[in-house]
ROVEX-844327 format. One line per 4 residues: number of its first residue (from 1); for each residue x, y, z of N, C-alpha, C. Coordinates in steps of 0.001 Angstrom, whole numbers, m for minus. Example, Ala and Ser with C-alpha at 12.3 -4.5 7.8 and 13.67 -1.06 7.14 Angstrom:
1) 13190/m5690/7800/12300/m4500/7800/13200/m3300/7800; 12850/m2250/7080/13670/m1060/7140/12900/30/7870 $
This chain:
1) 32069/m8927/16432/30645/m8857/16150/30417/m8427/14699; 29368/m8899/14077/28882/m8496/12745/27795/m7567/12625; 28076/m6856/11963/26653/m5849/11616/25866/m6625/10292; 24528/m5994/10180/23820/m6287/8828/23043/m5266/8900 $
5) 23208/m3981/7878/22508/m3084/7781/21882/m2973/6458; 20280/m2719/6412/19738/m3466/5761/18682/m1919/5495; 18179/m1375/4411/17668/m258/3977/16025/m840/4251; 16037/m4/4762/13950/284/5004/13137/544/3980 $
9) 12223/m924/3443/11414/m677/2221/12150/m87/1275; 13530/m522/485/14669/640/m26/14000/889/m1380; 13105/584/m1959/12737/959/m3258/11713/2273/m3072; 10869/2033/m2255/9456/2957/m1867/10340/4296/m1179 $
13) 11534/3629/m997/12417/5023/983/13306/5676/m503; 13597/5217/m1670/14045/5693/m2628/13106/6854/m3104; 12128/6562/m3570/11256/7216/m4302/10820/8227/m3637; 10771/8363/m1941/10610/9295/m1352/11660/10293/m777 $
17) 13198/9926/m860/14008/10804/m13/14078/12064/m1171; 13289/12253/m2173/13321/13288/m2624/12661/14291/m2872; 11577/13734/m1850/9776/14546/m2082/9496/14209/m672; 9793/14879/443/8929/15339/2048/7601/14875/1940 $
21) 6705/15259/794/5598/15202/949/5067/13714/1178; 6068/12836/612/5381/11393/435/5308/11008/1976; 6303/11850/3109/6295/11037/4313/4886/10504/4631; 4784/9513/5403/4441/9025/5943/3000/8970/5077 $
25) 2722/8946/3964/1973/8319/3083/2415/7035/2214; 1019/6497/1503/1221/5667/1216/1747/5390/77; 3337/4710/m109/4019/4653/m1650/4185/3071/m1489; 3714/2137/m3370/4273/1192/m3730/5039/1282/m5133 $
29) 6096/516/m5408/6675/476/m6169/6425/m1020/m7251; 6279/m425/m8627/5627/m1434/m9269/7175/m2089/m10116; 6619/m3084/m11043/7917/m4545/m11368/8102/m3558/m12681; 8888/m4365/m13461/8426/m3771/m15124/7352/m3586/m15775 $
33) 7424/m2855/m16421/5658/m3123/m16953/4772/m2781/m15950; 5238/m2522/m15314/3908/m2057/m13837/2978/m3099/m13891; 3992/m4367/m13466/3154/m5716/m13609/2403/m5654/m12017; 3527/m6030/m11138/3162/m6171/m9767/4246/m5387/m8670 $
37) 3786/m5508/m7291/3882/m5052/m6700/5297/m5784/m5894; 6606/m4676/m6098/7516/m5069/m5625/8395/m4109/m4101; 7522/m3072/m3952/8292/m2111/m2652/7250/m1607/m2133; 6936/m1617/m418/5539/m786/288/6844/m248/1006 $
41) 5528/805/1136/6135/1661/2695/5131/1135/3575; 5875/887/5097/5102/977/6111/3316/872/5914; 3084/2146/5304/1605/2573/5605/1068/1760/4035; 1799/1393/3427/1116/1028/1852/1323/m777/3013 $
45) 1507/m1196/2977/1608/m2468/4092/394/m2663/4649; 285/m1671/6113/m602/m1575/6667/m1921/m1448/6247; m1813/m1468/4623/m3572/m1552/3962/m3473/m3304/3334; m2865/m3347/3434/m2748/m4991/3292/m2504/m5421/1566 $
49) m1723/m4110/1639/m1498/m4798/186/m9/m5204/61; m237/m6667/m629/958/m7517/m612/2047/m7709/m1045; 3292/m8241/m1324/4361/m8020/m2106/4415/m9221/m3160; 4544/m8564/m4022/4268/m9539/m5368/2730/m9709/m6314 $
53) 1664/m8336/m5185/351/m9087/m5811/636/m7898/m7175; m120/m8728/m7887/m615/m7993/m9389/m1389/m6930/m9315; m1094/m5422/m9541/m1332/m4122/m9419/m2660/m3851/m9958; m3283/m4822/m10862/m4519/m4560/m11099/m5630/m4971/m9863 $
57) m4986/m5893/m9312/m5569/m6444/m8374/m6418/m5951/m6783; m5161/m4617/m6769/m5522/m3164/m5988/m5735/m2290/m6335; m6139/m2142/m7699/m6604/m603/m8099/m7542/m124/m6804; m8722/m995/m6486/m9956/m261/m5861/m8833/216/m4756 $
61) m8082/m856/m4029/m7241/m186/m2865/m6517/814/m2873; m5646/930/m3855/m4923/2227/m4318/m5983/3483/m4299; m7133/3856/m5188/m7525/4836/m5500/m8453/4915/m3995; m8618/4535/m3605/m9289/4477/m2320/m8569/5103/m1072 $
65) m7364/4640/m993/m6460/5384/305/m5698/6263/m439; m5769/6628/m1845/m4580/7539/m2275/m3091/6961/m2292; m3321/5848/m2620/m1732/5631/m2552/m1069/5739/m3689; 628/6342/m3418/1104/6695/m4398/1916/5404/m5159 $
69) 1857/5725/m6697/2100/4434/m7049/3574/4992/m8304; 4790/4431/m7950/5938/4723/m8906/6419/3628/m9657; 6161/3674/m11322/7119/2459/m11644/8317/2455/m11131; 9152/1339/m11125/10623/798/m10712/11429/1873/m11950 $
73) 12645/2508/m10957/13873/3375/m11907/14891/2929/m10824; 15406/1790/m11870/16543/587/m11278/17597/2082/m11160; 18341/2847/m12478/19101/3544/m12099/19357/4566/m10949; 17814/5130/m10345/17632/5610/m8939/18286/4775/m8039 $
77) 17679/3776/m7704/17965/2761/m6714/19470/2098/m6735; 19912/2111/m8050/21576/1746/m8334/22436/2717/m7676; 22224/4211/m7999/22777/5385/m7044/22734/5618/m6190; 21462/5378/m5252/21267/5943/m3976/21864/4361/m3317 $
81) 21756/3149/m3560/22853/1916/m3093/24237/2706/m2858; 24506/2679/m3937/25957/3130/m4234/26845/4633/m3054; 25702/5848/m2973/25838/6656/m1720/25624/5919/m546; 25080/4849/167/25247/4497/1190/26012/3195/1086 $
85) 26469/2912/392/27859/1851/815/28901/2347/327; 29072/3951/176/30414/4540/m130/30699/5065/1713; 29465/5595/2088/29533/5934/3507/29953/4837/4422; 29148/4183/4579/29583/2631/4974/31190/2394/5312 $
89) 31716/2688/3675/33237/2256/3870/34394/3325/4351; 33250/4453/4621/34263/4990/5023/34084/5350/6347; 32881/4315/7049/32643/4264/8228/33783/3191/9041; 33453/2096/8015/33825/1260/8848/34849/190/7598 $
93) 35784/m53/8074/37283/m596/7537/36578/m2021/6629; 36097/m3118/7226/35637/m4317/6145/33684/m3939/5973; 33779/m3988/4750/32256/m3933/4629/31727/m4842/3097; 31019/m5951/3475/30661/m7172/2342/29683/m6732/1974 $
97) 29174/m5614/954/27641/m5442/m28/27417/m7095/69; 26236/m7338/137/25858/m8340/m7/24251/m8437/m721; 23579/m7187/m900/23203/m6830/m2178/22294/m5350/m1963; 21769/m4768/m2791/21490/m3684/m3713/21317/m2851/m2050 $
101) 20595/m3323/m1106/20261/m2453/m161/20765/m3268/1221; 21630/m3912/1412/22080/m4498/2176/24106/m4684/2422; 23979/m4756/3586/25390/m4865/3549/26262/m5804/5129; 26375/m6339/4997/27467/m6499/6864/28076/m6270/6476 $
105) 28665/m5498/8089/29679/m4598/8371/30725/m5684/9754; 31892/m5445/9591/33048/m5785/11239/32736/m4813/11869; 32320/m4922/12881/31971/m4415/13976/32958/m4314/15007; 33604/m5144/15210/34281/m5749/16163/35570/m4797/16805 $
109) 35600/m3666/16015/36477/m2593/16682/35146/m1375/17227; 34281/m1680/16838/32612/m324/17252/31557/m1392/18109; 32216/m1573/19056/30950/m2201/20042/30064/m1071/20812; 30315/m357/20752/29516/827/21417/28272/1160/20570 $
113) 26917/1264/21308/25845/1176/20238/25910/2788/20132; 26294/3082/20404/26250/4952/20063/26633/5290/19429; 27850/4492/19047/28803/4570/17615/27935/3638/16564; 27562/2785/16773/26489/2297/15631/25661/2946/15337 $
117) 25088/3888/16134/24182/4741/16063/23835/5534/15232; 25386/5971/15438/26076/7436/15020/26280/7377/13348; 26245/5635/12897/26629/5214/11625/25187/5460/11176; 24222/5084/11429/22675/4719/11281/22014/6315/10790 $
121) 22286/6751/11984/22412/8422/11141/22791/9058/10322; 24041/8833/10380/24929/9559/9169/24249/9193/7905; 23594/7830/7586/23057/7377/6669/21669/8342/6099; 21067/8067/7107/19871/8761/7452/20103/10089/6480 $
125) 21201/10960/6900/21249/12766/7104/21829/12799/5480; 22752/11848/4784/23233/12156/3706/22325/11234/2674; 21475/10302/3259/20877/10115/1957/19147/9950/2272; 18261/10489/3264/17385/10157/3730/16723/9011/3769 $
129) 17503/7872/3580/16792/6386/3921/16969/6153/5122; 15909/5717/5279/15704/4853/6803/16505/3695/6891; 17541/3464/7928/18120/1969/7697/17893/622/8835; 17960/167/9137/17979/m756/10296/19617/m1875/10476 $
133) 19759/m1797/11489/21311/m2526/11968/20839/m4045/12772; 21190/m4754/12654/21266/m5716/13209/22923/m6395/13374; 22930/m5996/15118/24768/m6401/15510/24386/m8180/16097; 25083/m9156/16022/25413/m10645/16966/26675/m11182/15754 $
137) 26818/m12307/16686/28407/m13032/16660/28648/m13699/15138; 27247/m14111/14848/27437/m14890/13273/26439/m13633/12368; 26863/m13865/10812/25833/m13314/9563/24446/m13857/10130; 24175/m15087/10182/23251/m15619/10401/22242/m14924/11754 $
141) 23026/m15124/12728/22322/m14044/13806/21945/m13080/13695; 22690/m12437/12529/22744/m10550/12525/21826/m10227/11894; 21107/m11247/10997/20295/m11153/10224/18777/m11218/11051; 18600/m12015/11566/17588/m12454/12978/17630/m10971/13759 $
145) 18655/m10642/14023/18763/m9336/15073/18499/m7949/13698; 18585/m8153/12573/18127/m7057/11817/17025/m7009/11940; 15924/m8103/11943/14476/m8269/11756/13877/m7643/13202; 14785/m7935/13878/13893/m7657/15475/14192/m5912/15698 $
149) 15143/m5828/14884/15428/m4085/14820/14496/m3562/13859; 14591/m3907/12748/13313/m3189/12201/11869/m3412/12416; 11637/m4568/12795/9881/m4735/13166/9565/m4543/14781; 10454/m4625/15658/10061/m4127/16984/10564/m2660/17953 $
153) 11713/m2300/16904/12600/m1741/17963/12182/348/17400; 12053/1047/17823/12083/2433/17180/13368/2837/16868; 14421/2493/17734/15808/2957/17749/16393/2196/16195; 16031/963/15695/16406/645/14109/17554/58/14305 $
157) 17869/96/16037/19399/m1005/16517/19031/m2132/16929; 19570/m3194/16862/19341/m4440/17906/20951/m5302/18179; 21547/m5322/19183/22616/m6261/19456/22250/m7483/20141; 22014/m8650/19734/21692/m9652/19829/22972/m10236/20340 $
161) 23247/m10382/22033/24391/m11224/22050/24119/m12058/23334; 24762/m12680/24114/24431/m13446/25321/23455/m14752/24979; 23646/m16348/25269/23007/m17303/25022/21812/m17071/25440; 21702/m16150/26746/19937/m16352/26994/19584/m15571/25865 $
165) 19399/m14429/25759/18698/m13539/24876/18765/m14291/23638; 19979/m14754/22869/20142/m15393/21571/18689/m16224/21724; 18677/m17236/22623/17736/m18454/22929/16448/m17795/22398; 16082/m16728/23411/14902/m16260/23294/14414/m15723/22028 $
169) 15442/m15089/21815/15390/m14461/20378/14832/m15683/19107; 15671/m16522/19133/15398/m17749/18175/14136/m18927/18327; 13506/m18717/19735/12104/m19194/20331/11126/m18501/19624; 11404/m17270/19207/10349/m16527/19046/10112/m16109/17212 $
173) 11696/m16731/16623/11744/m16446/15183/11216/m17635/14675; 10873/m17612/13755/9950/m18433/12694/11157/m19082/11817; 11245/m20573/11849/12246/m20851/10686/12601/m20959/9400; 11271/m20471/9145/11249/m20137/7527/11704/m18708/7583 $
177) 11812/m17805/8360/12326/m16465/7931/13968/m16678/8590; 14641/m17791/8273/16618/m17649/9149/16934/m17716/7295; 17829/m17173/7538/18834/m17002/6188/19248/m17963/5859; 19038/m18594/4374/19637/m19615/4055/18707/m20997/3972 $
181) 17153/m20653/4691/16076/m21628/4530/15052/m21193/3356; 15337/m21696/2585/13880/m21516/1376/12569/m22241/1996; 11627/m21979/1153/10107/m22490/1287/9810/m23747/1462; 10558/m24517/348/10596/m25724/770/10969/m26499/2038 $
185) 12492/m25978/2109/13235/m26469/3015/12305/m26456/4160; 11615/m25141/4090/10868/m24809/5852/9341/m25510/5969; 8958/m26017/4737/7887/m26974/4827/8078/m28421/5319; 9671/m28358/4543/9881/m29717/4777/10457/m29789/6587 $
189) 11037/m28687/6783/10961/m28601/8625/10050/m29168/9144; 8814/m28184/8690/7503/m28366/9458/7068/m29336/9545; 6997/m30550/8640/6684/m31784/8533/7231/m32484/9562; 8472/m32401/10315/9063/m33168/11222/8631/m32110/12495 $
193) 7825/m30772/12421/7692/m30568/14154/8424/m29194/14098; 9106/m28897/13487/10226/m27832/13253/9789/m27039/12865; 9079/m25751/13739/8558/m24020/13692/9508/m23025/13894; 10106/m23375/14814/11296/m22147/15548/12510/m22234/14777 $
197) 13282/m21178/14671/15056/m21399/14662/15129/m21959/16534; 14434/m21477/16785/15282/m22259/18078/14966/m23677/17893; 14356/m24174/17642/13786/m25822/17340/14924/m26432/16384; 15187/m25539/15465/16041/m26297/14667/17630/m26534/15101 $
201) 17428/m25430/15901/19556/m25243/16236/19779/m26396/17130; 18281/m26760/17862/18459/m27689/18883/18991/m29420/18493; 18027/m29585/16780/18126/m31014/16488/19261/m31399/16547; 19578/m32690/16287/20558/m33637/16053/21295/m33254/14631 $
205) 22612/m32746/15295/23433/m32410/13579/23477/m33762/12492; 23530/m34686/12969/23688/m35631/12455/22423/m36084/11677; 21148/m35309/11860/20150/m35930/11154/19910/m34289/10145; 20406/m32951/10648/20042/m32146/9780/21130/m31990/8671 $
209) 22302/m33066/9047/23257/m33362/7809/22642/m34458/6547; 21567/m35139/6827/21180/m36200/6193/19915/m35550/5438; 19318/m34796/6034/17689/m34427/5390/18561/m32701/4891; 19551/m31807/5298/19624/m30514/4633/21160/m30305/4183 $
213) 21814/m31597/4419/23409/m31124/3681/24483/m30667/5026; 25843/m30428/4696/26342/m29672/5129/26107/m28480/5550; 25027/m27345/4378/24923/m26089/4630/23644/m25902/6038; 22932/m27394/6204/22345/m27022/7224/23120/m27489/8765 $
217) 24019/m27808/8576/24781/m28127/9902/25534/m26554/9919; 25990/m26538/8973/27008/m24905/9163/25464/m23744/9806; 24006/m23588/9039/23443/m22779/9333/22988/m23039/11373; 23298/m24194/11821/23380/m24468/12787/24578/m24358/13837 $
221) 25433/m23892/13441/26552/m23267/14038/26790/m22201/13961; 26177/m21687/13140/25641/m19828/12797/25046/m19535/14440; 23880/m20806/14008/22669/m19998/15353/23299/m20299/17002; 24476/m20939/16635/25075/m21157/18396/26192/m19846/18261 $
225) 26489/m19155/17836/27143/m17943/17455/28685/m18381/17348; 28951/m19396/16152/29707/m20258/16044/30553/m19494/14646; 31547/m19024/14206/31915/m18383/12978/32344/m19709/11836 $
């Protein structure tokens, strides 16, 4: 099994593991130049302000709910990466950074979610970021099962394994959010009927080799939990 553990809002969960007070208020994190808007927390979200909009654009919103607003300090965020994928490796034997706040992990000797758990914490206690795990058979899955861990689950675990659940799971994901589909690509889905990852894993390989390449037949053997 694969892990994908993936840092919570990691720019905004940065700016706060060093000030209590910010909990559960509202922090965004601005681009260079305090152009636009590149990190919410939770509650900076929940006012509907967007990722990528232009910071002038929410002043009234900002000064209105109090939200706290930090330019980007890449070297913060370079360090506090760096403390949780030193833990990581010395959690767990293969571990692929795969970037600044992200990582899969082999799982495949820690099937016990208590012991994943136990990793999720440790994270937590030595560097106060919030993280989310997503465990199934391919990257591709784990990634699907990260999303359903951080947007539905409180526990911040999800093991995504068994064809029914996989099924369901991929009925209910959107195919513009599977790894490895850009904007286009998922417009150009939509044009043929194609909403779900489950819709897509279903087509004819032979026609998603002709309209998306090789890499969309391989991302289709991802979603049958195919290595």
């Amino acid at each position: 099994m694969i892990g994908l553990l993936d840092c919570n809002n990691f720019y905004a969960s940065c700016e706060r593991a060093f000030n209590p007070l910010l909990r559960n208020t509202p922090v965004i994190v601005l681009s260079n130049n305090d152009g636009c808007v590149i990190a919410r927390s939770n509650e900076a979200k929940s006012l509907g302000i967007r990722m990528g909009v232009p910071a002038f654009k929410v002043k009234n919103l900002i000064q209105k709910n109090h939200v706290h607003v930090f330019s980007s300090n890449y070297a913060l965020y370079g360090d506090m990466s760096e403390r949780v994928m030193n833990i990581l490796k010395r959690e767990v034997e293969n571990v692929e950074v795969y970037s600044i706040d992200e990582a899969f992990l082999d799982l495949s000797q820690l099937p016990d979610k208590e012991r994943i758990k136990s990793i999720r914490d440790k994270v937590f206690k030595w560097t106060n970021l919030p993280v989310s795990i997503g465990v199934a058979p391919t990257k591709c899955l784990s990634k699907v099962a990260n999303q359903i861990a951080k947007k539905k689950l409180k526990s911040g675990i999800y093991i995504l394994e068994g064809e029914k659940n996989i099924s369901q799971a991929l009925k209910e994901f959107s195919v513009a959010d599977l790894w490895g589909i850009g904007r286009k690509t998922a417009q150009k889905l939509k044009a043929f009927g194609i909403y779900t990852a489950l819709q897509f894993r279903e087509c004819d390989s032979t026609w998603v080799k002709k309209k998306l390449s090789v890499n969309g037949v391989r991302l289709q053997k991802e979603l049958f939990g195919e290595v």
